[in-house]
Structures are given as C-alpha cells and as structure tokens.
The first five atom37 places (N, CA, C, CB, O) and aatype in JSON, in Angstrom:
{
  "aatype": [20, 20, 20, 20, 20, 20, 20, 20, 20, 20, 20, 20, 20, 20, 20, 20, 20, 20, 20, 20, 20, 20, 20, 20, 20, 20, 20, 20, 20, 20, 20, 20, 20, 20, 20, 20, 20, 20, 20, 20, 20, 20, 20, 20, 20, 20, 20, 20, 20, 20, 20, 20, 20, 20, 20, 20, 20, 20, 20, 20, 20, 20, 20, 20, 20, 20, 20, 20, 20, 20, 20, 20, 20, 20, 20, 20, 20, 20, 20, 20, 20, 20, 20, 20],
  "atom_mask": [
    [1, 1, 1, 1, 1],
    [1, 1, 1, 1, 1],
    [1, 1, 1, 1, 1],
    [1, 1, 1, 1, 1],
    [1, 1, 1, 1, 1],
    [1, 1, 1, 1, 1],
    [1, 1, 1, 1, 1],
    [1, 1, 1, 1, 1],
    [1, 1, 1, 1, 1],
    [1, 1, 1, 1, 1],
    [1, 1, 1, 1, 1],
    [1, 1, 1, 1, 1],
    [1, 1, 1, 1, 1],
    [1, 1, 1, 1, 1],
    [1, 1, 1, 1, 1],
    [1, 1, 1, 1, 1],
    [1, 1, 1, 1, 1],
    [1, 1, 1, 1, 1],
    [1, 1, 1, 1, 1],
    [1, 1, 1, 1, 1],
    [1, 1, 1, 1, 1],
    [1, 1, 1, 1, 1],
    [1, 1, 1, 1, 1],
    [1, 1, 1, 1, 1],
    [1, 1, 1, 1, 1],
    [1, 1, 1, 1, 1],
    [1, 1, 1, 1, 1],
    [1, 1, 1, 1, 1],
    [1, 1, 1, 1, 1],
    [1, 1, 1, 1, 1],
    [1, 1, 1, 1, 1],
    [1, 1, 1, 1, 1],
    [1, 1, 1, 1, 1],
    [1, 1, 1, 1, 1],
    [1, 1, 1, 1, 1],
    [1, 1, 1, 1, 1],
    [1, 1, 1, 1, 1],
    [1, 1, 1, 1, 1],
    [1, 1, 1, 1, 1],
    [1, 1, 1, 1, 1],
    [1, 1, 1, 1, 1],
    [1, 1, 1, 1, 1],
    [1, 1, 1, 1, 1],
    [1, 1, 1, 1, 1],
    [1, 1, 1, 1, 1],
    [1, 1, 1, 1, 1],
    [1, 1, 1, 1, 1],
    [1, 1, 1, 1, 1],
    [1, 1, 1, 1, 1],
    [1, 1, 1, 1, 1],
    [1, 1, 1, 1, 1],
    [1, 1, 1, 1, 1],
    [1, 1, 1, 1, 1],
    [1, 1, 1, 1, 1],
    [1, 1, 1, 1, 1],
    [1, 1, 1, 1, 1],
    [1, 1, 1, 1, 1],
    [1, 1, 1, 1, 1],
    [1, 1, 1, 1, 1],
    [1, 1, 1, 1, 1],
    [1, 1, 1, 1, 1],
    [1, 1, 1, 1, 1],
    [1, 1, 1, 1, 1],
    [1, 1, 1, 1, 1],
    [1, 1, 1, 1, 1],
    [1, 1, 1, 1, 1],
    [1, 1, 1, 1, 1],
    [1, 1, 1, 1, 1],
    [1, 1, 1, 1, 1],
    [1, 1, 1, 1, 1],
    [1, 1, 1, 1, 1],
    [1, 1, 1, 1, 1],
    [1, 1, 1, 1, 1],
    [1, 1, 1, 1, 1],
    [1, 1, 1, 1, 1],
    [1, 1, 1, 1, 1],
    [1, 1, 1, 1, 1],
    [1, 1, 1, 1, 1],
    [1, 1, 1, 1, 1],
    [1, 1, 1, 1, 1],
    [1, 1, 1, 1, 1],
    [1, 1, 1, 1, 1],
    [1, 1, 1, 1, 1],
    [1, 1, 1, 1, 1]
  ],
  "atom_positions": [
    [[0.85, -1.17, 0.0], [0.0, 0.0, 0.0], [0.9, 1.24, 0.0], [-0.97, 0.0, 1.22], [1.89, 1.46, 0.69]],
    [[0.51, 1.72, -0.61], [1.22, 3.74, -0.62], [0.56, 4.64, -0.27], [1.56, 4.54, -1.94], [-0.25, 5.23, -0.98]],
    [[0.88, 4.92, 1.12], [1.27, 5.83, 2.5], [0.7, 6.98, 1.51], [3.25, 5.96, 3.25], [-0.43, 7.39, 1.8]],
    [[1.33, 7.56, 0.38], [0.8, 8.83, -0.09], [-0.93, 9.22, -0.56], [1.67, 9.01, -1.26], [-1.61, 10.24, -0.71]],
    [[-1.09, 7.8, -0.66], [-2.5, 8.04, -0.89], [-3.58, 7.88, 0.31], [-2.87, 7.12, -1.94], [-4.76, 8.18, 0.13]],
    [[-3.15, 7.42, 1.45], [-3.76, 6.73, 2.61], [-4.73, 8.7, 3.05], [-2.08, 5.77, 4.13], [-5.9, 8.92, 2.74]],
    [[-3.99, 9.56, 3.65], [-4.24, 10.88, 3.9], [-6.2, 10.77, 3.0], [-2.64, 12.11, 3.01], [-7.3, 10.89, 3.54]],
    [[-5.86, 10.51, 1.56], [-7.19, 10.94, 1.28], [-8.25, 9.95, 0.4], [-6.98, 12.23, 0.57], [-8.98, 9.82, -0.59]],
    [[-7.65, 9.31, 1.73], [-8.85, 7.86, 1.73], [-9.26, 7.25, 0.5], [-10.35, 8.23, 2.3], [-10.39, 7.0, 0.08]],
    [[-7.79, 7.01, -0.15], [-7.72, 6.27, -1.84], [-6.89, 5.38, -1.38], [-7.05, 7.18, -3.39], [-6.07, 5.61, -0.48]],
    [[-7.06, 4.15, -2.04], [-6.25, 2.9, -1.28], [-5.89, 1.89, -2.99], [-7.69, 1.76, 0.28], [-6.63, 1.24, -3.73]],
    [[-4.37, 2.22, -3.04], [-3.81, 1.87, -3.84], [-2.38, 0.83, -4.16], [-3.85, 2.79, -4.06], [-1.23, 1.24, -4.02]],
    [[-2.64, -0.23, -4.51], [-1.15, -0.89, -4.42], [-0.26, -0.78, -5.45], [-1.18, -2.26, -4.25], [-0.7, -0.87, -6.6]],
    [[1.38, -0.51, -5.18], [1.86, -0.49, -6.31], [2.46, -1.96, -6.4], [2.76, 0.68, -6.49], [3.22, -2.36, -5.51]],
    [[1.99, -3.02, -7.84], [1.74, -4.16, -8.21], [2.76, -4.24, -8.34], [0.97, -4.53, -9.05], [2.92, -5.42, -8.0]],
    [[4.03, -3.76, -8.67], [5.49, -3.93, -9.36], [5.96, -4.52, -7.74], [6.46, -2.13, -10.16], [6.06, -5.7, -7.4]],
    [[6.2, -3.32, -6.95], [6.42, -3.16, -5.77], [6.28, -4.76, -5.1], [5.47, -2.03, -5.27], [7.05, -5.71, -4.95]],
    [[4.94, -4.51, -4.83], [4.2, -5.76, -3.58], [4.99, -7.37, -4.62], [1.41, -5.72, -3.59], [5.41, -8.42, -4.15]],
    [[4.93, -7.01, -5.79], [5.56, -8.38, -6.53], [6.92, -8.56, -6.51], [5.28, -8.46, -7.98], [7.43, -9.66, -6.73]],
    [[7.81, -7.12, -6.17], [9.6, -8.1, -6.4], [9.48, -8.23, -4.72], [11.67, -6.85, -7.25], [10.1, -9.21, -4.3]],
    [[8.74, -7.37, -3.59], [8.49, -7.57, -1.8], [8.22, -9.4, -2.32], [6.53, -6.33, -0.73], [9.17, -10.18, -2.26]],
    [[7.29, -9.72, -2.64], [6.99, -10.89, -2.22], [8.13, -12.08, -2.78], [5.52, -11.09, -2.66], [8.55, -12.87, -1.93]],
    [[8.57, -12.21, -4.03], [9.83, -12.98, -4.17], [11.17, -12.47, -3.41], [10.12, -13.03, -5.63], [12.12, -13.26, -3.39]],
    [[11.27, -11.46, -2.93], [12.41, -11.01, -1.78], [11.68, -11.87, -0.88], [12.65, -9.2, -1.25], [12.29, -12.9, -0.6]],
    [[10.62, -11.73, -0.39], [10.59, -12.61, 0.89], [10.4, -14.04, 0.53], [9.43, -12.19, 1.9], [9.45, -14.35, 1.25]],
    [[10.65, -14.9, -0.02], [10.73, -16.0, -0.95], [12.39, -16.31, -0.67], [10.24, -15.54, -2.69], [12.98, -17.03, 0.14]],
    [[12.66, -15.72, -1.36], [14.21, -15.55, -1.28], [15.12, -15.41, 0.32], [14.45, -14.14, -2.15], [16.19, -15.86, 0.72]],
    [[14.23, -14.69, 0.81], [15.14, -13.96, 2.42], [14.58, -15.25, 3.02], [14.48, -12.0, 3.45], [15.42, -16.09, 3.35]],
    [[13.27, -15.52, 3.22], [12.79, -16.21, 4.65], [12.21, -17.56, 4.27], [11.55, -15.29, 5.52], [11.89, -18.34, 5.18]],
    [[12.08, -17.84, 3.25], [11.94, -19.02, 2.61], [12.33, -20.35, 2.97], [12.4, -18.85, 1.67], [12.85, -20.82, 1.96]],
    [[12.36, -21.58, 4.34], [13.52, -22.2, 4.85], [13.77, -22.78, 3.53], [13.39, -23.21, 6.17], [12.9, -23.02, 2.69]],
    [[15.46, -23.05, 3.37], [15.61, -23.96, 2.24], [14.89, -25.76, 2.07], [17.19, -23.99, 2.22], [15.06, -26.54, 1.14]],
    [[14.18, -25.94, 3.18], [13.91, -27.63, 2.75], [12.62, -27.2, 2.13], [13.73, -29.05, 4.18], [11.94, -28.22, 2.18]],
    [[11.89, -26.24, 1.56], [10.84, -26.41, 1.05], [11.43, -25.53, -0.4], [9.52, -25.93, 2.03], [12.29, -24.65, -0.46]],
    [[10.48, -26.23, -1.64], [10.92, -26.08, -2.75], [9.25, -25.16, -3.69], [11.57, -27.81, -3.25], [8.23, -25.63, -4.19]],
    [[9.67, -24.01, -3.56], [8.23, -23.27, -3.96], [8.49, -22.92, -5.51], [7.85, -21.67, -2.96], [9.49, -22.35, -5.93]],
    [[7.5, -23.34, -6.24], [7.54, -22.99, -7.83], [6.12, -21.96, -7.62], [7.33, -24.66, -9.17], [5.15, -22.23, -6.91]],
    [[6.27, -21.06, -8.21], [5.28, -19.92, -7.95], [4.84, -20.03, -9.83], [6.19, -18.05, -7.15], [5.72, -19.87, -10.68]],
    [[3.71, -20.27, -10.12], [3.0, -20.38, -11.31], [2.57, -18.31, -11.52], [1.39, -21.78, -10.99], [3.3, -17.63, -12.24]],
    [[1.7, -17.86, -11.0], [1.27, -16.7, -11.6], [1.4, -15.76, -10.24], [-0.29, -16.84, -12.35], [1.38, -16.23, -9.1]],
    [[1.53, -14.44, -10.54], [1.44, -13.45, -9.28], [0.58, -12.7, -9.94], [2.78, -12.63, -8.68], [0.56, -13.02, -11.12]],
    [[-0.35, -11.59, -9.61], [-1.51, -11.22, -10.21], [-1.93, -9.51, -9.02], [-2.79, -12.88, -10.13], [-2.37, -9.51, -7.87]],
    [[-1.69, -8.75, -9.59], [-2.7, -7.78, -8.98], [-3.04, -6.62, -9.46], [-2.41, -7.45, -7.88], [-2.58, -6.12, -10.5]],
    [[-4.03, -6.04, -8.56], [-4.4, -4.98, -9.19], [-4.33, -3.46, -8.16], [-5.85, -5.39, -9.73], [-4.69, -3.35, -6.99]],
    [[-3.83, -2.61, -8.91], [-3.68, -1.27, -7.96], [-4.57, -0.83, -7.09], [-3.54, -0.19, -8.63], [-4.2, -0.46, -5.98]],
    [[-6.37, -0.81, -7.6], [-7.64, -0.4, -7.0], [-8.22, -1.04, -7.23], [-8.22, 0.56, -7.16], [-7.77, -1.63, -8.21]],
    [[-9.24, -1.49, -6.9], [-8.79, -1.99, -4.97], [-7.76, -2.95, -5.22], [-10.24, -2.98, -3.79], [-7.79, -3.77, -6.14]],
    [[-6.42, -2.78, -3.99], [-5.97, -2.66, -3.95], [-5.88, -4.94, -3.84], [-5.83, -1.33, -3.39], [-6.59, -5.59, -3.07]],
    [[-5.15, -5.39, -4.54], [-5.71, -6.76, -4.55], [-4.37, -7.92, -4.96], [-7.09, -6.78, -5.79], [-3.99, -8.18, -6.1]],
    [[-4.15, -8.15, -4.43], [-2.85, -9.31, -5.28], [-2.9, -11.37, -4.82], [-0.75, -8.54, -4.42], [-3.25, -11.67, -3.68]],
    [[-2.63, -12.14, -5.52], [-3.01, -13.53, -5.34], [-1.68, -13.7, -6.38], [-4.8, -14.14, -5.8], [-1.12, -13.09, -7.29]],
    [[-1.56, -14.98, -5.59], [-0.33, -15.67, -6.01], [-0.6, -17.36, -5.67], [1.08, -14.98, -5.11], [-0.82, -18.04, -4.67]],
    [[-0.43, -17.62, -7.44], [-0.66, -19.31, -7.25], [0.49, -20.15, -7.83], [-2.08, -19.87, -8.09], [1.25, -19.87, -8.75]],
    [[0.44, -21.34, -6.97], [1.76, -21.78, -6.75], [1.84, -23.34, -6.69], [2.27, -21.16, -5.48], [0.76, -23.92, -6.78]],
    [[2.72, -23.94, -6.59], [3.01, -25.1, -5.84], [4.22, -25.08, -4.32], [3.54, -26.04, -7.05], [4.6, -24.05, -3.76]],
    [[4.55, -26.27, -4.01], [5.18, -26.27, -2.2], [5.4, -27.48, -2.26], [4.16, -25.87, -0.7], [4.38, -28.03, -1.85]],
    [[6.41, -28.48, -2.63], [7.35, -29.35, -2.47], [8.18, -29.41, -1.5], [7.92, -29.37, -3.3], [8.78, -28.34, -1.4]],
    [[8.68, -30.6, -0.31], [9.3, -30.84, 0.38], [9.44, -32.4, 0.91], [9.02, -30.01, 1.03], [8.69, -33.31, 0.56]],
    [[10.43, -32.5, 1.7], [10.44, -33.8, 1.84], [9.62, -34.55, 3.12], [11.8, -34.05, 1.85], [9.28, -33.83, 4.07]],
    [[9.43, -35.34, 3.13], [8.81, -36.51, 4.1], [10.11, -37.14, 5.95], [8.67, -38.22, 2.54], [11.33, -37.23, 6.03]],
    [[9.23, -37.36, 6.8], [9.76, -37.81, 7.82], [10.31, -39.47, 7.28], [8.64, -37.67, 9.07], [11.34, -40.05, 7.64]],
    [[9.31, -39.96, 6.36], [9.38, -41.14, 6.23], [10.03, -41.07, 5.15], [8.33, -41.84, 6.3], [9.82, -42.23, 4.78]],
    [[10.92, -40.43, 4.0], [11.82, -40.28, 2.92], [12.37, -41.93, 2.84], [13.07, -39.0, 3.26], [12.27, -42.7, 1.89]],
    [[13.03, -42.18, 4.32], [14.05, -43.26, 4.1], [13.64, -44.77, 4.42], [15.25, -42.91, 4.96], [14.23, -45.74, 4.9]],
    [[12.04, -44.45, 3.83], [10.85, -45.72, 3.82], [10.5, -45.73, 2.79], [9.61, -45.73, 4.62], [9.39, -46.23, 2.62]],
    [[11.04, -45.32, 1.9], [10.47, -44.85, 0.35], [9.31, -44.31, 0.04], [10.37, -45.83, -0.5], [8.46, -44.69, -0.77]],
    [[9.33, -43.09, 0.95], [8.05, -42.44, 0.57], [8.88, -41.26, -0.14], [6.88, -42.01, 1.94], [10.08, -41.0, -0.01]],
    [[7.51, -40.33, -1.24], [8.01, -39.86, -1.9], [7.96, -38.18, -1.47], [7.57, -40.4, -3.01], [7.11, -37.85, -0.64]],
    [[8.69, -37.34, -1.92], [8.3, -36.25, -1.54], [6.65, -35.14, -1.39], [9.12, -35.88, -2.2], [5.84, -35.03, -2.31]],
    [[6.59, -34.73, -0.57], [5.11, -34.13, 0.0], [5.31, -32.7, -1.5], [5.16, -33.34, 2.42], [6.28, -31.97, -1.73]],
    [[3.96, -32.78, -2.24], [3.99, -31.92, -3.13], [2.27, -31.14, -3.49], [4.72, -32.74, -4.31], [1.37, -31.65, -4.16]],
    [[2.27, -29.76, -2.78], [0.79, -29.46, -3.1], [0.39, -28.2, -3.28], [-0.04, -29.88, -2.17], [0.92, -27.41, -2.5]],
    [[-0.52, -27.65, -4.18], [-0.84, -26.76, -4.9], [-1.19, -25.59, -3.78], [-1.91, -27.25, -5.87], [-1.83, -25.87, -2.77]],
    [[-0.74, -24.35, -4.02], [-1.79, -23.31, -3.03], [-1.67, -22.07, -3.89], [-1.23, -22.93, -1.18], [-0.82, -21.78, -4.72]],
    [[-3.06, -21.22, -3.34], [-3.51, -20.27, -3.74], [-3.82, -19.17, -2.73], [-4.42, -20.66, -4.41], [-4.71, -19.34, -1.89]],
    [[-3.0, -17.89, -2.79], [-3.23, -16.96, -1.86], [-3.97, -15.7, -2.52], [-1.93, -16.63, -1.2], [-3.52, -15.01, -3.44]],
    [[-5.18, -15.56, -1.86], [-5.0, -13.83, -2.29], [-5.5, -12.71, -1.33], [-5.89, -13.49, -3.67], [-6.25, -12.99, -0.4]],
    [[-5.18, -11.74, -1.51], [-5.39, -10.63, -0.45], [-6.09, -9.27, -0.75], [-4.1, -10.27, 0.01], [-5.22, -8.42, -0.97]],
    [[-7.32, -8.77, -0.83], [-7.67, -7.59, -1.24], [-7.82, -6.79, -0.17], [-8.7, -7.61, -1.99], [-8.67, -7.2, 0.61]],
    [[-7.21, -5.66, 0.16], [-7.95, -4.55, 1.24], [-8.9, -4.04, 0.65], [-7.16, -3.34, 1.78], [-9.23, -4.16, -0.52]],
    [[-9.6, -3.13, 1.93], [-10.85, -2.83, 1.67], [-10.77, -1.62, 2.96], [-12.0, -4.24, 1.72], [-10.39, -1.91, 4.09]],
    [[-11.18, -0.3, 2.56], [-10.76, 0.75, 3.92], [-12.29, 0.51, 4.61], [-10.3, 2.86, 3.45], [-13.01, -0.27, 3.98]],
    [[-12.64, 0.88, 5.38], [-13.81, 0.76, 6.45], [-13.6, 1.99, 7.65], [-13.74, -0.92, 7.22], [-12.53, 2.4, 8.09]],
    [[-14.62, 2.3, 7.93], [-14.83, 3.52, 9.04], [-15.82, 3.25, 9.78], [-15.11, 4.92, 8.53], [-16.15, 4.03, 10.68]]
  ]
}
C-alpha cells in the first residue's frame, strides 16, 4: 500500500512493488527444505488486490521408507478494503 494516498482515503497498491516484496521474501525467509515454484502473481492497484498461485514441495519424515516427496498446490489472495 502507498502511504501517499492513505491521507485521502484512496487505497492503492503499487503491483510492481508488492511483486519483487513478495519474491524477496521468498528468497530472504523461505527455509531452504521447502521447494516453492510460484506459477502466476496477479494484482491490481484499485482496490488494492494481489493472489499468487503456486506449488510447495518438500520432503517426508518417512523419505528413508520410500516415501516420496510431499507436493501441493496453493492459492493466496489478499484484497484490502478501507472501512470507518
């Protein structure tokens, strides 16, 4: 969200922004045993809205029972909305 528009109650995201924030935090905090393939990132400035769909690969307790790695689809999304 951008602070410059907050003052007069316009609520705007900049999409570039919130999209290289979210692969930085991918990158920074991400633990390495999980393996994230990110399919689409998606948003829109007003209202202010972004979703990101993906997959989340990692390994198993039981790996060295021949089980195979844990692998499953997710979908996030987030729209604000101002309220008074």
């Amino acid at each position: 969200m951008s602070d410059a528009y907050r003052a007069d109650h316009i609520l705007y995201l900049d999409v570039q922004g919130a999209t290289a924030d979210f692969y930085s935090y991918l990158e920074s905090d991400m633990p390495d045993k999980y393996t994230m393939t990110v399919s689409s990132v998606t948003g829109t400035a007003t209202p202010p809205n972004l979703a990101v769909i993906g997959t989340v690969t990692f390994s198993t307790l039981f790996q060295q029972y021949g089980f195979d790695d844990i692998t499953f689809d997710f979908a996030v999304k987030s729209t604000n909305y101002r309220t008074e």
